[in-house]
DOSE-594931 format. One line per field, with one value per residue (C-alpha): chain; x, y, z. Coordinates in steps of 0.1 Angstrom, whole numbers, always signed. Example, Ala and Ser with C-alpha at 12.3 -4.5 7.8 and 13.67 -1.06 7.14 Angstrom:
BEGIN
c: (A | A)
X: (+123 | +137)
Y: (-45 | -11)
Z: (+78 | +71)
REM end
This chain:
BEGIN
c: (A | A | A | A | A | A | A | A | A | A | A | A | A | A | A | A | A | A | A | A | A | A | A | A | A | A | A | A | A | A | A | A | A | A | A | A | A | A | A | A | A | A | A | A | A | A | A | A | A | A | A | A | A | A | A | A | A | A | A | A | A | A | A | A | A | A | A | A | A | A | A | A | A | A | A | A | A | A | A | A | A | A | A | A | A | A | A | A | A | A | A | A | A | A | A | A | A | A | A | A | A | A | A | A | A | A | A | A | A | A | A | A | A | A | A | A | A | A | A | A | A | A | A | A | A | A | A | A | A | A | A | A | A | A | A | A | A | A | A | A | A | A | A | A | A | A | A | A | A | A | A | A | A | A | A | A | A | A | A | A | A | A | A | A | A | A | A | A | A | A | A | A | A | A | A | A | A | A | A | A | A | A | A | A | A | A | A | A | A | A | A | A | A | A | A | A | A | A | A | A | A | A | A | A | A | A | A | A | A | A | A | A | A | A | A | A | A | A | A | A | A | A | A | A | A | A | A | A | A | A | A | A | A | A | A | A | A | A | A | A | A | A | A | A | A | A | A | A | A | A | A | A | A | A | A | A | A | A | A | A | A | A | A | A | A | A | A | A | A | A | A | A | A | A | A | A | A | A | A | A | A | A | A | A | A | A | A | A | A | A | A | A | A | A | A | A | A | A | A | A | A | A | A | A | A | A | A | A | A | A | A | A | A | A | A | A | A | A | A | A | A | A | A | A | A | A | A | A | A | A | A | A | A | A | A | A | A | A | A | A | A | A | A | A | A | A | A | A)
X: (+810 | +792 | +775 | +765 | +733 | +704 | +686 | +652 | +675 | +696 | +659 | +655 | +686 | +677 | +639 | +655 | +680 | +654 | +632 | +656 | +663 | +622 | +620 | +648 | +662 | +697 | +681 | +652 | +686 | +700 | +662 | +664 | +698 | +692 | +649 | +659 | +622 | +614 | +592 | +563 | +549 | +576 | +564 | +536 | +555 | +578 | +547 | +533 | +566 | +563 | +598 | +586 | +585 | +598 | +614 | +583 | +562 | +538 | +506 | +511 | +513 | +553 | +570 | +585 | +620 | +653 | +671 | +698 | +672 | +664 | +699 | +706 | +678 | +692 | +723 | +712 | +695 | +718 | +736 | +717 | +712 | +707 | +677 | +661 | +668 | +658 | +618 | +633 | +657 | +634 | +609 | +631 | +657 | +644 | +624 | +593 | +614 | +612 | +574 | +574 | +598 | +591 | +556 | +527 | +497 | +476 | +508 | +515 | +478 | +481 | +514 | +532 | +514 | +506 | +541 | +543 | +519 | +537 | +505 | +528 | +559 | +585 | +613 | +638 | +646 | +676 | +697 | +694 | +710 | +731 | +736 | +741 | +736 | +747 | +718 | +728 | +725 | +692 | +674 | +639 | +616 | +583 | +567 | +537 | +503 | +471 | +472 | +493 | +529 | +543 | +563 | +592 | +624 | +643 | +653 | +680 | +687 | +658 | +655 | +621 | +610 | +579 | +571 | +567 | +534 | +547 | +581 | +597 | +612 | +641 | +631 | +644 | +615 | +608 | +641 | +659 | +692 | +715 | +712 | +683 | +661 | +660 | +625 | +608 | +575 | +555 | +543 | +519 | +522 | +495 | +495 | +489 | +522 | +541 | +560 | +584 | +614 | +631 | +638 | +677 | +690 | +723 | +753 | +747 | +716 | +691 | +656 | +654 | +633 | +650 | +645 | +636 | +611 | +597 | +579 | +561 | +535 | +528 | +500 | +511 | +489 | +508 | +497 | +524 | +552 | +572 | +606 | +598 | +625 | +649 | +645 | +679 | +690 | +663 | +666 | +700 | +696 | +677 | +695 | +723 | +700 | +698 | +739 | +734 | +708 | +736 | +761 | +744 | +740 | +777 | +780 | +755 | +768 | +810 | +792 | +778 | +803 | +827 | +809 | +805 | +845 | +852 | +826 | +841 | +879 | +867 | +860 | +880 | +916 | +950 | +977 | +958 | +946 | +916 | +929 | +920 | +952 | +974 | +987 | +982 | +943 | +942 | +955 | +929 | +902 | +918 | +920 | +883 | +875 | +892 | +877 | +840 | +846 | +859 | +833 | +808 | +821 | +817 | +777 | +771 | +788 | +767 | +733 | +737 | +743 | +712 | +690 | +653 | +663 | +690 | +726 | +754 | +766 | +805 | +796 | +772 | +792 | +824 | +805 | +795 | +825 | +846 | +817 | +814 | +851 | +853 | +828 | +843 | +878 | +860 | +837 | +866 | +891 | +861 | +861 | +901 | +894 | +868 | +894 | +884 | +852 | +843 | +838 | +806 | +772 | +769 | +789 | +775)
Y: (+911 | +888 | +909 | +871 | +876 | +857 | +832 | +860 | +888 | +872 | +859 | +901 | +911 | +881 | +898 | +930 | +916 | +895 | +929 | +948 | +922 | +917 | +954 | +966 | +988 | +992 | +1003 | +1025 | +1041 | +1054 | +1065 | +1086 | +1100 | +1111 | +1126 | +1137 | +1120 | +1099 | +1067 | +1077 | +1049 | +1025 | +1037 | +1014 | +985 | +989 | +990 | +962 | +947 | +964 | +975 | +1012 | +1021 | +983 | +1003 | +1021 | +1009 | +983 | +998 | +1022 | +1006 | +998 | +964 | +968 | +949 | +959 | +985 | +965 | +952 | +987 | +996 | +959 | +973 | +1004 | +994 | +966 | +990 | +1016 | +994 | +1006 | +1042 | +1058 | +1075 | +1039 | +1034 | +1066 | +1059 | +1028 | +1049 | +1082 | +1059 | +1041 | +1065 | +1092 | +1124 | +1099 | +1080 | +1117 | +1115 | +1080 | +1080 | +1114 | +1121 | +1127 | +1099 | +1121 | +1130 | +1094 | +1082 | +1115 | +1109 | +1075 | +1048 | +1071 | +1066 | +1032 | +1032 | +1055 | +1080 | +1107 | +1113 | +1132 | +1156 | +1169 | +1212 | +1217 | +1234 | +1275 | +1299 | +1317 | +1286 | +1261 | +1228 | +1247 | +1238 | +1265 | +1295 | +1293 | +1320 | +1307 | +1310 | +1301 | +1330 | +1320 | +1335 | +1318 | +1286 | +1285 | +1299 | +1319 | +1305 | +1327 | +1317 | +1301 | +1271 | +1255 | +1219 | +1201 | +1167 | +1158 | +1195 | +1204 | +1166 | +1152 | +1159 | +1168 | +1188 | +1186 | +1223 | +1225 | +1263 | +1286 | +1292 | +1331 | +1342 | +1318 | +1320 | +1288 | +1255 | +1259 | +1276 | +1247 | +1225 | +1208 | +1215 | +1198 | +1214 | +1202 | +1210 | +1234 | +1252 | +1294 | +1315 | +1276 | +1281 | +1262 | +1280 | +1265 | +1231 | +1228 | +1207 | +1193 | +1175 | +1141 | +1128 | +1135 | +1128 | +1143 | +1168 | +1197 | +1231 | +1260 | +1262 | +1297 | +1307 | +1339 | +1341 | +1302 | +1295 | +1258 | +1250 | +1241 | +1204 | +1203 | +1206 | +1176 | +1185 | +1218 | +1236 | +1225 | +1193 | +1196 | +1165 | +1144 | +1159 | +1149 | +1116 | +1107 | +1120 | +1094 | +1066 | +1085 | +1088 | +1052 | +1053 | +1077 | +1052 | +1024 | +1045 | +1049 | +1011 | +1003 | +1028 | +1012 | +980 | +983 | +1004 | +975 | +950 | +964 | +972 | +935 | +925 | +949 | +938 | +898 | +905 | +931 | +920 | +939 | +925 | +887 | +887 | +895 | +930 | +910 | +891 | +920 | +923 | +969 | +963 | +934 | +962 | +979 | +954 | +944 | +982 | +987 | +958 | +964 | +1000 | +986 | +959 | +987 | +1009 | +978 | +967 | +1005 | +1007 | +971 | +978 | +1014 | +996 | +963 | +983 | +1003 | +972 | +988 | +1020 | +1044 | +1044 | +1064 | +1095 | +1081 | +1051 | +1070 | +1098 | +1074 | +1053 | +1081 | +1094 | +1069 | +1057 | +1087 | +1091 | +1052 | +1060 | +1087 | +1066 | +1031 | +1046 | +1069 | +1037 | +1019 | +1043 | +1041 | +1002 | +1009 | +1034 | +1057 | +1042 | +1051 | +1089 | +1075 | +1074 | +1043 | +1024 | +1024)
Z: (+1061 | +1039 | +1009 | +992 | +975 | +986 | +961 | +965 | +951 | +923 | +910 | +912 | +894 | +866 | +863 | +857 | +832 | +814 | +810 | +794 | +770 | +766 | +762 | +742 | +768 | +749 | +719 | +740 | +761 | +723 | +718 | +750 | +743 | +705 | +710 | +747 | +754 | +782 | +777 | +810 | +798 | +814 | +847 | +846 | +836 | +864 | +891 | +876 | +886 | +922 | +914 | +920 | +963 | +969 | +999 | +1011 | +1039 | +1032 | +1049 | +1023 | +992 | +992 | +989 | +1025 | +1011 | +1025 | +1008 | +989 | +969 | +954 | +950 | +931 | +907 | +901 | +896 | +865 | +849 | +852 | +827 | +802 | +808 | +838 | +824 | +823 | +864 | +875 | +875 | +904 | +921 | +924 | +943 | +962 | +974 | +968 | +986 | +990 | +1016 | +1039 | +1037 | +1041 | +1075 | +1083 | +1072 | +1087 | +1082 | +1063 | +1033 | +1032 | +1022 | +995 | +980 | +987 | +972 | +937 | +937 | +944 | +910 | +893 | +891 | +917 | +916 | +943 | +937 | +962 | +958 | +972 | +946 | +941 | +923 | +948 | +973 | +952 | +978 | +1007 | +1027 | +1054 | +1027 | +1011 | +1007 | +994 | +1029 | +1044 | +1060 | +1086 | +1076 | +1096 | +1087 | +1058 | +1049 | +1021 | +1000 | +982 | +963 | +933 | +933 | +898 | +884 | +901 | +888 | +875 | +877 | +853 | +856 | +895 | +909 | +941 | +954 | +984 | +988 | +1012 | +1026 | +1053 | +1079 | +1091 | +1099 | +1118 | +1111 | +1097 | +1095 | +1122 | +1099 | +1072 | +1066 | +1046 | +1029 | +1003 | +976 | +947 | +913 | +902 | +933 | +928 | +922 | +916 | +880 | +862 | +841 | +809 | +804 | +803 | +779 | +791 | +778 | +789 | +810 | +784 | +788 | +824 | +827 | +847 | +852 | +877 | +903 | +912 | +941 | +943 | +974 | +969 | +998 | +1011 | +1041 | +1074 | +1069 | +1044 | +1064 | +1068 | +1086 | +1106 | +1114 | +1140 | +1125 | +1098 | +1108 | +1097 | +1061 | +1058 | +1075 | +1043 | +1021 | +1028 | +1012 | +980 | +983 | +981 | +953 | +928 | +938 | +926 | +894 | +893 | +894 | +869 | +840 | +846 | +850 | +820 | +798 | +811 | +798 | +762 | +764 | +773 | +744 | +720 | +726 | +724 | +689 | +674 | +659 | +655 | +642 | +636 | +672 | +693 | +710 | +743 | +741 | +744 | +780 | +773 | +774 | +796 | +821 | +816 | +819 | +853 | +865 | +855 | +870 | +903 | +905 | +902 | +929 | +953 | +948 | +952 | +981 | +997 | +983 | +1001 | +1031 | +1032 | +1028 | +1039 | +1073 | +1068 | +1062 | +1062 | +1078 | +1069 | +1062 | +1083 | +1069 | +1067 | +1052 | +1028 | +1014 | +1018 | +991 | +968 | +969 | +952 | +932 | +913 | +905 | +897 | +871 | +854 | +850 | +838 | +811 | +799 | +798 | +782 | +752 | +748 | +746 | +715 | +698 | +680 | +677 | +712 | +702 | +679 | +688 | +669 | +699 | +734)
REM end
């Protein structure tokens, strides 16, 4: 497999770098993390880019690239915080993607290309308190009622809740039992008996709005359904680009925290030398090192295979699955390079 990046994309990854040196994205990631306060702002910038739905259909507004041009993104500026990347992964790899493969005609024109603008935005309920992501075991369902259906259930930890304009709840349908029970419907924010609970404030991720979604008799009109039931394996079929879309995240935060390790150990001295030059930490550049390229090589191979489609589930979850233990062992070998210096906030 050849994963070389064409001339078109590493012009891409350069615009990206070149913006978050224009725009201060290092210092605006420390901003995030200390006020827990996202910048909304950005979201413009970003279309005006057309880095938001670059995935999406064109018809609709999208930039109709191949998907390893999102995940590139991502990943650069996922170097800088992944609060910063997630306006570009949210719109690329995101729930949009089910309306805009899986939609009808009439939810794309309404949804998808306020996305690609960054006036809409899309989150994906899966999570609930007594499930967790077992998808077979949820108990939030749609009830049929004329024309409409009933919406009733909890759902916990839904990214972008109390922000996106639009969620797409993962529900059980009437009482159809397992997996064959499981849809999806669309539901706008401001809709009757559609509440929000606490914002949770977490240990790390700050600046992501999060919180739960309650459903009490919420009326959401049969034209909202986008996967009826019977249909599971469409909403999981797309749920292996956004594995692709968190392991690009995963990349981008080692990619980064390497970086600042490597920059860190160039310049401080022990013992009249650069630390660099001791063969202890040189080991552990080269393990972090080896450890990103792995997990690289598993996101290309994952969505270089999908091109503008959808990647396989093996490939998918194979990818996420070492990415997100990859990342966990870089940054926590990047902070042993800094010392104890890598326990401040004032270091990256």
């Amino acid at each position: 497999m050849d994963f070389t990046l064409s001339e078109e994309q590493k012009m891409l990854v350069d615009t990206i770098r070149t913006m978050g040196q224009r725009e201060k994205f290092k210092e605006l990631a420390k901003h995030i993390d200390e006020t827990g306060e996202f910048p909304f702002d950005l979201l413009k910038k970003y279309a005006d880019l057309g880095l938001l739905g670059m995935t999406i259909s064109a018809e609709h507004g999208g930039g109709g690239q191949p998907a390893m041009n999102a995940i590139l993104c991502i990943e650069e500026l996922a170097k800088f915080s992944p609060m910063i990347a997630g306006p570009v992964f949210e719109s690329n790899v995101g729930p949009v993607r089910i309306i805009d493969i899986f939609g009808t005609e009439a939810q794309k024109k309404t949804v998808v290309p306020g996305v690609c603008r960054g006036e809409h935005s899309v989150s994906v309920c899966m999570t609930e308190p007594e499930a967790g992501s077992d998808l077979t075991a949820l108990t939030t369902h749609a009830v049929e009622d004329g024309d409409s259906y009933l919406l009733n259930g909890r759902k916990c930890f839904i990214t972008g809740a109390g922000h996106a304009s639009h969620y797409m709840v993962y529900t059980r349908f009437g009482n159809i039992k397992g997996y064959k029970g499981i849809g999806g419907l669309l539901v706008e924010k401001g809709m009757p008996g559609f509440s929000f609970g606490k914002q949770e404030k977490f240990m790390g991720l700050r600046g992501m709005p999060s919180c739960d979604l309650i459903f009490d008799n919420v009326r959401v009109p049969k034209k909202n359904v986008v996967i009826p039931p019977g249909e599971f394996n469409k909403l999981m079929w797309t749920f292996d680009i956004e594995r692709c879309g968190n392991s690009a995240m995963c990349l981008g935060i080692a990619g980064g925290a390497f970086e600042e390790a490597k920059a860190y150990a160039m310049e401080r001295k022990a013992f009249g030398r650069p630390i660099c030059e001791f063969q202890a930490v040189q080991f552990m550049m080269v393990d972090m090192a080896a450890k990103i390229d792995a997990a690289r090589l598993l996101v290309y191979r994952a969505v270089s295979g999908a091109g503008h489609g959808l990647p396989s589930i093996y490939e998918a979850s194979m990818a996420k699955a070492y990415a997100n233990e990859m990342v966990v062992d870089v940054t926590n070998t990047a902070m042993q390079v800094f010392g104890g210096y890598g326990y401040s906030t004032e270091f990256p």
